[in-house]
N, C-alpha and C positions, 0 to 999 in steps of 0.2 A: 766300809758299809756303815752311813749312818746308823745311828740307834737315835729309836722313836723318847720323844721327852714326855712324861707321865702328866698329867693333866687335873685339877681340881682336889690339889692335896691338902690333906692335913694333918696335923702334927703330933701323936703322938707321946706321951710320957715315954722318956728314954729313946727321944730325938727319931722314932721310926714312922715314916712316911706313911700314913693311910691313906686306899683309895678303895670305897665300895663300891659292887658291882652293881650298873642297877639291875632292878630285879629279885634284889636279894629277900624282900620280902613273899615274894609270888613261891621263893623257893623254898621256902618256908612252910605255905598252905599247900605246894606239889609235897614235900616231906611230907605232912600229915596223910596226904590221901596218899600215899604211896603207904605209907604204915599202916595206915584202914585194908588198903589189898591186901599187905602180909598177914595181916590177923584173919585175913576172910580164905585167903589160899591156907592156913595154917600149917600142917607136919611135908606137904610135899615141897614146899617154901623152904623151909629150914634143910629138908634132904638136899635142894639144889646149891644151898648156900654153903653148905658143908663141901661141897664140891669144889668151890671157888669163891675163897668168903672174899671182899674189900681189902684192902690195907692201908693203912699208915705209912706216910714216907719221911724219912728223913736223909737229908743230900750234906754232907761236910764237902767242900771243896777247898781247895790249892791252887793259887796261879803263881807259878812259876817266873822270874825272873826273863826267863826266855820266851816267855808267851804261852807254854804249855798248861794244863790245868791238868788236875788230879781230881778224882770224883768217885767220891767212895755214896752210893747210895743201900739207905739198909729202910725191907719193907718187912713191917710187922702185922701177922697176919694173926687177929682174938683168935678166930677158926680154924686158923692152919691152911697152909699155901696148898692152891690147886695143886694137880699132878704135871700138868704140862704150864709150866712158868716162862716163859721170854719177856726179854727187851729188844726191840729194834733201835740203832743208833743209829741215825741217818749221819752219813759222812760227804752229804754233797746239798749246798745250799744255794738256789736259783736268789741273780742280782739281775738288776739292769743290762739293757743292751745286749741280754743273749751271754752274759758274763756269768762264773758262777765258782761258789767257794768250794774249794775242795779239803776235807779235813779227813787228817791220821788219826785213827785211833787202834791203839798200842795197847800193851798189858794186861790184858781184858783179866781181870779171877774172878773167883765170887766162893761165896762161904756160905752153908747152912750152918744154920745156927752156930757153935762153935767150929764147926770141921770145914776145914778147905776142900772146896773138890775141884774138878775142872769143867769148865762151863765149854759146852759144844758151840760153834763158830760158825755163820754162814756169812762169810763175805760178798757183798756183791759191787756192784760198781757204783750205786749210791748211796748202800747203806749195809751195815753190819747188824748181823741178829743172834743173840747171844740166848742159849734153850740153857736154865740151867736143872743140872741133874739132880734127883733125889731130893725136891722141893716139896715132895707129894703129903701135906699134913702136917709140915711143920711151920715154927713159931717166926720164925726172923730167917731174910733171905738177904745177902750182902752181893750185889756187882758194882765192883772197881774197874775204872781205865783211866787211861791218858788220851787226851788228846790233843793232837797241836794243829793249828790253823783257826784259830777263833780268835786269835788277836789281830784286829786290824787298825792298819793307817792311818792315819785323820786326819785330815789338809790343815794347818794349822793358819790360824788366824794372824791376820801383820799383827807384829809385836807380841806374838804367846810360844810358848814355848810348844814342839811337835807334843804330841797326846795319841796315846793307841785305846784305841777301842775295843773293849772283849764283850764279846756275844755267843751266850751257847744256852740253849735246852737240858736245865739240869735235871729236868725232868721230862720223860720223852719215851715214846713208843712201848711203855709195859701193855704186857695181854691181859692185866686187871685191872678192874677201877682203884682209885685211893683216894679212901674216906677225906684224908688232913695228911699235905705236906711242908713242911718248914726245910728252912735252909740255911746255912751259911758258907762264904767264901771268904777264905783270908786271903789276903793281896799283900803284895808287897810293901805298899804304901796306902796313903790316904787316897780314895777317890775323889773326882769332881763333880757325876752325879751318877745315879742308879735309875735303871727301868726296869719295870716287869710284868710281864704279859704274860696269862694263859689263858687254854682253852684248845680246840682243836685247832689243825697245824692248816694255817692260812684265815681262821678265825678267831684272831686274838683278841682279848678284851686286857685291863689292868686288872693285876693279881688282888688276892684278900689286902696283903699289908707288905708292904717292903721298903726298905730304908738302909741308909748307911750314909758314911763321909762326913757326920755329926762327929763331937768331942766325946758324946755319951757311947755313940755306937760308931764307931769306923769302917768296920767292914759291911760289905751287903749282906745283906740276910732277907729271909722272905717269906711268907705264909703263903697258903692256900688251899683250896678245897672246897666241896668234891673234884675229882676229874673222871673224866670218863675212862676207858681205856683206849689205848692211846694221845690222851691228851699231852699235852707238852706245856711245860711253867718255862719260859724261856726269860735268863737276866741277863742286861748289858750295863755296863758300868764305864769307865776313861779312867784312865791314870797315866800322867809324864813318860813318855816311851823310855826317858830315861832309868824308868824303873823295870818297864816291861816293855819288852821288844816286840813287835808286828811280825807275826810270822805267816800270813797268812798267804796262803795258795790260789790263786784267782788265774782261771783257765775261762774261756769261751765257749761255745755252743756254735759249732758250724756252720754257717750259712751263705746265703752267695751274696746277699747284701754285706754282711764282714769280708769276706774274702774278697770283694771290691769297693771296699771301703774306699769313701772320698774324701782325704784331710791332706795337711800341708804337708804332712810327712810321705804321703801314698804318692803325693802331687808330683811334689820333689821329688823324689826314689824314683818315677814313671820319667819325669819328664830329663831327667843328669842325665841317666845311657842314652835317652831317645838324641838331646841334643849331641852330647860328644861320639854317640854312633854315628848318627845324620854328619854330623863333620867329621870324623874318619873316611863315611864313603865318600864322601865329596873331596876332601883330600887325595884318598887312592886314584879314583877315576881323573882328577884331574894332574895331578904326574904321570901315573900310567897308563890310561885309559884314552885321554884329550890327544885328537891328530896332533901331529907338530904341525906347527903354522910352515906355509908356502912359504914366505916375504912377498908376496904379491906377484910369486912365480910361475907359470899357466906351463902344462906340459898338451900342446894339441895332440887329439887321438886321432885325427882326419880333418881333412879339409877339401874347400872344392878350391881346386886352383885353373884359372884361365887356361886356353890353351886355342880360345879364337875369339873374335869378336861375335860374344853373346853367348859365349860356348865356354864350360868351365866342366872337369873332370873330378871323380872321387877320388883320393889319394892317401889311403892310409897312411900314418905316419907311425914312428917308434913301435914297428910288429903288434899293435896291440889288438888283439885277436875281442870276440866280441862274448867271448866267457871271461875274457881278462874285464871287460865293462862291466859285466853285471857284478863279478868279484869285490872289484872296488868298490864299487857305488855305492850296494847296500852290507858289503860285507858277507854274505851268504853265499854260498853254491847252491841256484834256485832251481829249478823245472825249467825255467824260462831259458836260463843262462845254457845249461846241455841243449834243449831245443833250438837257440838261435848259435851254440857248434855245430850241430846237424845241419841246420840251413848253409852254413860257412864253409864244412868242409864241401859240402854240395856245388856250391859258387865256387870255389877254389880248384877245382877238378877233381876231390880225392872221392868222392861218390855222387851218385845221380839217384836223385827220388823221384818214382816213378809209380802212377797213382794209375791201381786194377781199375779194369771194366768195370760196372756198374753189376753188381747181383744184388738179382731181385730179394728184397725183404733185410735187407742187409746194408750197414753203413759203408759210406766211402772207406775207403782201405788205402794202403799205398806199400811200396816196400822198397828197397835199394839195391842200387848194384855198388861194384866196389870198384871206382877206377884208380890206376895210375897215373905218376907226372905230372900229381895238378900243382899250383901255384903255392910256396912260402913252404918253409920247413917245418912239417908236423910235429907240433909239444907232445910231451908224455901222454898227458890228457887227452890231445886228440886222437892221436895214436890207438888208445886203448877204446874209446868208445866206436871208432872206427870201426874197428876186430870185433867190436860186439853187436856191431849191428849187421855188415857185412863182412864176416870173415871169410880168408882167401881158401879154407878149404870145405867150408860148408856152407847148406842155404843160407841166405841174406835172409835176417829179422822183416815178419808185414808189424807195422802199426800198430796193429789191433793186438798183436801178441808181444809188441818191443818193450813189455813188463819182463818177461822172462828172459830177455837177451839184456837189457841192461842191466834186473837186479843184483846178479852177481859181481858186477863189475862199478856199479853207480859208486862204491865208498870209494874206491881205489879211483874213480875220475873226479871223483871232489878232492877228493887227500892231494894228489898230483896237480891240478888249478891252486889249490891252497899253497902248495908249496910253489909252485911257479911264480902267484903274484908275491912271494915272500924273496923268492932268490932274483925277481926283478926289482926288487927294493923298495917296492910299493908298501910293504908292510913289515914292520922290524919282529913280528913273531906269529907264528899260524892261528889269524884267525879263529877257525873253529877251538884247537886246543886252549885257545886264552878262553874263549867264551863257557867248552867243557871245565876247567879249571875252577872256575868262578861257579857256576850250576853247582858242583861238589862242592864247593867251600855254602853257599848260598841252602841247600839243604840240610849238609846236614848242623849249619847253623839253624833252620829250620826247627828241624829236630832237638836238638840241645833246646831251644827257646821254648816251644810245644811240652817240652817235660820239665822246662824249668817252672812254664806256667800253672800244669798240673800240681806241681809241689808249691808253689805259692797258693794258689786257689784254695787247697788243700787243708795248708797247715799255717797260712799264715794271714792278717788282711791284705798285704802286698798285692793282689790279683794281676793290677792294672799294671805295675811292671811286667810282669809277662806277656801282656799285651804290647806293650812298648818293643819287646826286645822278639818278639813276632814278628813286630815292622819293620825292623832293624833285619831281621832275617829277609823278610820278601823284600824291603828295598836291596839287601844283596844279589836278589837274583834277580834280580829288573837290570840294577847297573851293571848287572855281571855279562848280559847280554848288548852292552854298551863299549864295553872295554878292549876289542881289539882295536890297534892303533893302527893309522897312516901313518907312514916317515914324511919327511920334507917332501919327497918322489911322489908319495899316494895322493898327498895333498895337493900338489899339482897337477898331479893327473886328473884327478876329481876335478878339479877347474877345468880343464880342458873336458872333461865327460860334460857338465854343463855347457859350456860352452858349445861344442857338438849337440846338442841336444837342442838348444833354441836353434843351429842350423837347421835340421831335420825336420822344424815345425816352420820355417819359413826361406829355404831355399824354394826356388823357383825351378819346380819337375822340369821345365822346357827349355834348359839351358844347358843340355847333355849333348856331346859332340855328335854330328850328326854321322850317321850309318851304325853309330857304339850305343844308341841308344839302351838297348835291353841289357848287356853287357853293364853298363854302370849302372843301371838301375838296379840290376841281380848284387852288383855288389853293395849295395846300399842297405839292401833288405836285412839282411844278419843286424845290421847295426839299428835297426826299426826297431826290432822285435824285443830288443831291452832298453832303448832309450825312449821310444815311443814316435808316434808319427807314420806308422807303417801303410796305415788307408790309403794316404797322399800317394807314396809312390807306388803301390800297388797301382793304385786308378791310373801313372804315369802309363806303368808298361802297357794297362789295357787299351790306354791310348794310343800306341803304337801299331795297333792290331787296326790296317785303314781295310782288310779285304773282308771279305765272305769265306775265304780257305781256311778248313782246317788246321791249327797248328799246335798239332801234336809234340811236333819236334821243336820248335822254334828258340826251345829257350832249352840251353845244353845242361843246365843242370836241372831240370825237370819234366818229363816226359809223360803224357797223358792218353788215353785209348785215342781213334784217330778220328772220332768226332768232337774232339776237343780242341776250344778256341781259347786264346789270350783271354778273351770277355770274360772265361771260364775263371778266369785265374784269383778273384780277390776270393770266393767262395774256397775253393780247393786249396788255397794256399791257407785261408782262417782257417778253415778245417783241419788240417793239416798240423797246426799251431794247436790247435786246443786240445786236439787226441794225443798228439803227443804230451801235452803238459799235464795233459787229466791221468794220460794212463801212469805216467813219473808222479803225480801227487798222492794218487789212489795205490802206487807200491805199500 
């Protein structure tokens, strides 16, 4: 804490600093007219004054080796001391920047006149107030203490040796005025300069006279007076730390501009985890997370192969069912993906959807039968969703209510796809639990980050690292949903799903063996409805449709009331699509 340098001195016989106040004459002609009132209020004047007459002060102080000082003040009262006498000692001093001193003070006694007694105690968290007993009418009243944290730091100048600074109110908070106080403090050593200020506390002026660090006088010492009550004569003086050690206590004042403080040290601290977190998850994700490369090796999922001139057929290839494509591709068990196995197992023989009459006020509807002997060996997953929509010994699930036939069984046809494209080697670990895995790690780093920030915020100016390490937490659960891997297998197959996929958007509908027409275009659709392109061969089959008849039946895995035409089919089949995906999102 700086200390202020005294201004327009002069010098004294016996080396001590003068500095008058101005005004000192004005206070002079208030003196006289204030003694004209007391002569004019006359006997009830002196009754009050008897109550609570002025005093005299005198301060000896100690400064200690260690920075402490000792401070014996004794007030002599002509009149005899009021009945209720206190000192308040403030033990908490506002600095700059929201900084502020914090100061002990210890051994509090105090003495009437000859007799020690024990002075009552109100500590508070800025200042201590010290009532002492049985002051009621006597001549001389003595409060001693210690305090330590008044000695502070001082950035020492190139080429000088460090210097501490003491600053303390050796006079300060009594409940009476004092007529004339003088002082002195012995130091350890010789000082380098003295200040002294009083008056009320945040309106200081320089004191009557004070001086020291002369050959005549070395120590500080000080005059002054009047003060008011509560006025404070505060001195600061410097001496070589090597004499007297800085002990002072400096704490801050909370605020959200400190607690996000922005300097090289916040900077740094914010930005070391943010970068070596940021390179940890870019490390992990990329050894465990990054598909393994193909070599430039394609696994095709279907193909349209020749089979006449002009005439080419759909041929799935390596069983890859059309939950196994949406699996891969985006890693998820979607709505989409169970909706285009319903269509598949439908195409493949193991059920027919079969879409109600029309009732009035009421959306299209549809529902299934269950059949046997249809085409390719039914997976676990299909298996199970099968039994949940038609099972073989109760009513077949409608549409409009296949929330309640699937929800019980939808984790157990994800879990089972999961593990299917796992034990096809498309992926070297389940999917979902690598992504759940990561989510837990990602929260409740979260969490830890979120209370670390709280406790930096709090108690420290650090803020902005916990901001940092918040990012560091959500970029975990970003990439955490990034991190289940393709093998060699996945990766290829993934080429081949592309691959398949600009087929879909540019084979030629009209190049289907002729009489198999609807037949291979039924088998195409499953694989529409997650790689995209499904309009095209929809509009194929309605093209097929050259009559005016009815055809209800016409297409064996879909069956419609009997004024139902092919033409019918892209509406009833979109429809169809979306109730199901709405009613599976909306679970």
């Amino acid at each position: 804490m700086p200390l202020r340098e005294s201004t327009t001195p002069s010098v004294e016989p016996g080396g001590i600093t003068r500095l008058r106040r101005p005004g000192h004459g004005v206070q002079r002609v208030a003196a006289l007219g204030l003694a004209a009132l007391v002569l004019t209020v006359g006997p009830q004047a002196a009754s009050a004054k008897a109550e609570g007459s002025d005093a005299n002060a005198r301060v000896e102080a100690v400064v200690a080796a260690d920075g402490s000082i000792t401070v014996n003040q004794t007030l002599d009262f002509p009149d005899g001391a009021p009945k209720d006498l206190t000192q308040t000692i403030q033990t908490r001093t506002d600095a700059d920047d929201g900084a502020y001193y914090e100061h002990q003070v210890d051994e509090v006694s105090a003495k009437v006149g000859a007799k020690q007694v024990t002075p009552q105690l109100d500590q508070g968290d800025a200042q201590t107030r010290v009532r002492v007993p049985e002051a009621a009418g006597q001549s001389e009243v003595t409060i001693s203490y210690t305090v330590v944290g008044a000695a502070h730091q001082s950035p020492a100048a190139q080429g000088q040796r460090p210097r501490t600074e003491v600053q303390w109110d050796f006079l300060q908070g009594w409940s009476v005025p004092v007529r004339q106080v003088s002082g002195t403090i012995n130091t350890p050593g010789t000082i380098s300069f003295v200040t002294c200020e009083s008056g009320a506390p945040g309106l200081l002026s320089p004191c009557s006279t004070f001086g020291g660090g002369t050959h005549e006088s070395p120590q500080p010492s000080f005059t002054d007076g009047p003060r008011a009550a509560g006025d404070v004569v505060q001195v600061g003086f410097a001496l070589p730390s090597s004499l007297v050690q800085p002990n002072e206590t400096v704490k801050h004042h909370w605020s959200l501009d400190r607690a996000f403080s922005v300097n090289r040290n916040t900077l740094l601290a914010s930005l070391l985890p943010l970068l070596l977190g940021g390179a940890l998850l870019w490390l992990l994700h990329r050894r465990t997370g990054r598909d393994v490369a193909h070599g430039g090796r394609v696994t095709p999922v279907a193909e349209f192969r020749p089979v006449g001139a002009g005439e080419s057929e759909f041929t799935v290839l390596h069983d890859v069912r059309p939950g196994h494509v949406g699996t891969v591709a985006d890693e998820h068990v979607d709505p989409v993906d169970i909706t285009a196995t319903l269509l598949d197992l439908a195409v493949r023989g193991w059920l027919r959807i079969i879409e109600l009459p029309d009732a009035p006020h009421k959306p299209l509807d549809w529902t299934f039968e269950r059949l046997e002997g249809g085409r390719g060996e039914l997976r676990p997953f299909e298996q199970r969703l099968r039994d949940a929509v038609a099972p073989a010994d109760h009513r077949p699930a409608q549409v409009s209510q296949i929330t309640e036939a699937i929800n019980p069984v939808v984790e157990q046809v994800q879990d089972e796809l999961y593990a299917d494209v796992v034990q096809r080697g498309w992926f070297d670990r389940n999917p979902d639990q690598t992504r759940n895995r990561w989510t837990v790690l990602g929260w409740s780093a979260l969490a830890v980050a979120i209370i670390a920030t709280v406790l930096l915020v709090v108690f420290t100016t650090f803020g902005l690292v916990g901001f940092a390490l918040t990012a560091l937490a959500l970029g975990a659960l970003l990439i955490g949903q990034q991190m289940p891997r393709r093998t060699t297998e996945g990766t290829a197959l993934l080429a081949g799903l592309s691959a398949l996929a600009g087929q879909l958007q540019t084979q030629p509908t009209t190049n289907l063996p002729a009489g198999r027409e609807l037949e291979e275009l039924s088998q195409i659709l499953p694989y529409t409805v997650v790689l995209g392109g499904r309009e095209r061969w929809i509009r194929a089959i309605v093209a097929a449709d050259d009559d005016a008849t009815p055809d209800p039946h016409d297409l064996a895995w879909y069956h419609a009331p009997g004024d139902w035409h092919l033409q019918d089919l892209p509406e009833s089949l979109e429809s169809f699509i979306v109730t199901v995906q709405g009613k599976l999102f909306g679970r």
